[in-house]
Residue, then its C-alpha position, 0 to 999 in steps of 0.5 A: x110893448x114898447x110906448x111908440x108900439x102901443x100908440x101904433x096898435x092902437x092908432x091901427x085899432x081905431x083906423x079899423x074901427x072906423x072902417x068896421x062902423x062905416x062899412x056895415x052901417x052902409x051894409x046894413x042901410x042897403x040890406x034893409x031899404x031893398x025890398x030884393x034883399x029881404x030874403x032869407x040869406x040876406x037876413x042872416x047877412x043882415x045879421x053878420x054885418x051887425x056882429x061886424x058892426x059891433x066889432x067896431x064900435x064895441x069890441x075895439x075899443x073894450x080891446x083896447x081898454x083891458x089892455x092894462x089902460x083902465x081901473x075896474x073892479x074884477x067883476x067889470x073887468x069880467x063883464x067888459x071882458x065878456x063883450x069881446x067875445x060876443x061880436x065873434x060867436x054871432x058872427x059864426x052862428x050867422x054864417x052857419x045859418x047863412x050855409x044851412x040856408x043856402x044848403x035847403x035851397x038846392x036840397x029842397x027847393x020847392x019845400x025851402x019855398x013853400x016854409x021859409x019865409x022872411x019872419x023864420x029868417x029873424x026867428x032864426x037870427x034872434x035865436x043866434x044872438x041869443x045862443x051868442x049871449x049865453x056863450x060868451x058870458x058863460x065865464x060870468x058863471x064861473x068858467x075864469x080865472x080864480x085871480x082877480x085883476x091886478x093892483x096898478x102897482x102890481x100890474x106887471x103889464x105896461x106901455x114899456x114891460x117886457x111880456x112873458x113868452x107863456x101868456x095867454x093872449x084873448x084871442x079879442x083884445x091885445x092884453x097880455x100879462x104875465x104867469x105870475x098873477x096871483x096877487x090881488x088888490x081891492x077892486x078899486x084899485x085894480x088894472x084890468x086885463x083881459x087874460x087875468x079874468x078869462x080862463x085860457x081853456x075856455x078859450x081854447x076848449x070852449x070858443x076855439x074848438x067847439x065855438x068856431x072850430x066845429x062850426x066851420x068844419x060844419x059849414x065846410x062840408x055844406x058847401x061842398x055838399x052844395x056845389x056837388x048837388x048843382x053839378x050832378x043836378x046840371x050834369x042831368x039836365x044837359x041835352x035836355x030842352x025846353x023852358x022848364x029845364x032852362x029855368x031850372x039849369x038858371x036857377x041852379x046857377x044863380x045858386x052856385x054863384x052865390x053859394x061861392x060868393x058866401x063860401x068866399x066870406x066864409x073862408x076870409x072869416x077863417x083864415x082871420x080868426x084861424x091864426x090867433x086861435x092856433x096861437x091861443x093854442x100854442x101858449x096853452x099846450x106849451x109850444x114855442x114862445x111866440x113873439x108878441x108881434x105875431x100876437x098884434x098881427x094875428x089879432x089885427x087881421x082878426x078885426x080887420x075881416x069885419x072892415x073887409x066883409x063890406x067890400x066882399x058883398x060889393x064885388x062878390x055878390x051883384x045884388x048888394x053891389x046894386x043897392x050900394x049904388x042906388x044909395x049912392x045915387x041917391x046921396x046929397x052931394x054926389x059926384x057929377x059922374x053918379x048918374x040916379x040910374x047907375x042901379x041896374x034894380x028897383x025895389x019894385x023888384x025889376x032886374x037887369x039882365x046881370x042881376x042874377x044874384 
């Protein structure tokens, strides 16, 4: 990777970085400060904009750092190694509880009522985290590569080496090194790169297919399953009168529209992530060589859907849109135009006429 190359990835890097911070803190503050967003499936949102938070202000700038730019001992090179992976599979445990969720409401509305409350939601959260933690230091307990990080010396990566076609790429980080990695130096004096102490089959096998694959099938066939109910379900109801009815036919699709918003966020997150996985999945079954600018893409798109998720909320679902205005509003320093009641809702719970999500 040429010099000039490196400084625009990693110019790109920080650009998304800052997009990923700014972005979900905003998030966040609006998920949290709404009473009407306190509900289960904005916990878990509440959530998948933390793991994206992190993306940014945690998982960038390690990427950028085992990138061959530091000296650490393979232990550290290990640990921070470790980190990148995390930001992921929480990201991945939150929409599958984010689909699980949406899936009880329609399956069984009046049970999902009567059981799930705010706490559960944060049970369920923390218990996410805490299943991403152990998963991704599972390399911590031996599941990565027997070679140590390579002396500075000895590094055959550099802002100007040529990278070899069968190197394993983090599917995280844009560390790439070559096959021929078997000396070792002191941990002082030792360049760290991602794909020296990362195991490609715990990429491949352990993150890939059963981490994120699996899941998204997972998620997949839930959101299937929850459109097909509120057709059929709406399908019975036609011709009927009535309040009830109405309310139950508002419900149902107030439940639809939001379950496609979420599937919408589910989607972005796949078509990200799929790319550079397959490309993980190339290098370790022997494929083709893949050139390292497709690497750069695919693990700039990567990052880059944890900078957009904050803009799909605000078009795709009204609720949260609502609550980004109303912080707006209520900013120092507004603009003239922005009016205090530009948010059509309250956290007294009061909602306009399109607020039906």
């Amino acid at each position: 990777m040429g010099l000039s190359e490196g400084s625009f990835y990693t110019a790109l890097e920080l650009l998304i970085a800052s997009c990923c911070v700014l972005g979900n803190a905003v998030a966040i503050a609006a998920l949290r400060r709404t009473k009407r967003l306190r509900e289960p499936t904005f916990c878990f949102l509440t959530s998948l904009a933390a793991a994206d938070l992190l993306v940014g202000s945690l998982a960038i700038p390690l990427a950028v750092l085992v990138d061959g730019r530091v000296e650490t001992s393979a232990g550290a090179c290990l640990l921070s190694s470790c980190l990148l992976i995390l930001p992921t599979l929480a990201s991945i445990l939150s929409l599958l509880s984010i689909a699980v969720d949406r899936f009880l409401r329609v399956y069984a509305p009046l049970r999902y009522r009567r059981s799930v409350t705010e706490q559960h939601s944060w049970l369920v959260v923390a218990a996410c985290w805490g299943a991403a933690i152990l998963l991704s230091f599972t390399p911590l307990l031996g599941w990565s590569q027997q070679s140590t990080v390579l002396p500075a010396a000895h590094s055959p990566v550099s802002s100007t080496s040529p990278v070899s076609s069968n190197s394993p790429v983090s599917s995280t980080s844009s560390d790439f090194s070559t096959s021929s990695n078997s000396s070792s130096s002191s941990p002082s004096a030792a360049v760290c790169l991602f794909t020296d102490v990362i195991s490609m089959s715990y990429l491949v096998y352990f993150t890939f297919f059963l981490c994120n694959l699996l899941p998204l099938c997972t998620m997949a066939l839930l959101y299937c399953l929850i459109f097909r109910i509120v057709r059929r379900s709406l399908r019975d109801m036609a011709g009927r009168s009535g309040t009830p009815n109405a309310d139950s036919r508002r419900y149902l699709k107030k439940e639809g529209r939001l379950a496609a918003s979420l599937a919408q966020v589910l989607g972005l997150f796949a078509l990200s992530w799929l790319p550079l996985h397959l490309m993980n999945c190339v290098v370790k079954f022997g494929g083709p060589p893949v050139p390292v600018a497709a690497f750069h893409m695919g693990i700039l798109l990567s990052h880059a859907n944890s900078a957009v998720n904050p803009v799909v909320y605000a078009f795709r679902i009204p609720r949260i849109r609502q609550a980004y205005l109303k912080m707006w509003s209520q900013a120092p320093g507004r603009p003239w135009f922005s009016q205090p009641g530009s948010s059509h809702s309250s956290d007294n719970g009061t909602s306009s006429k399109d607020d039906k999500l």
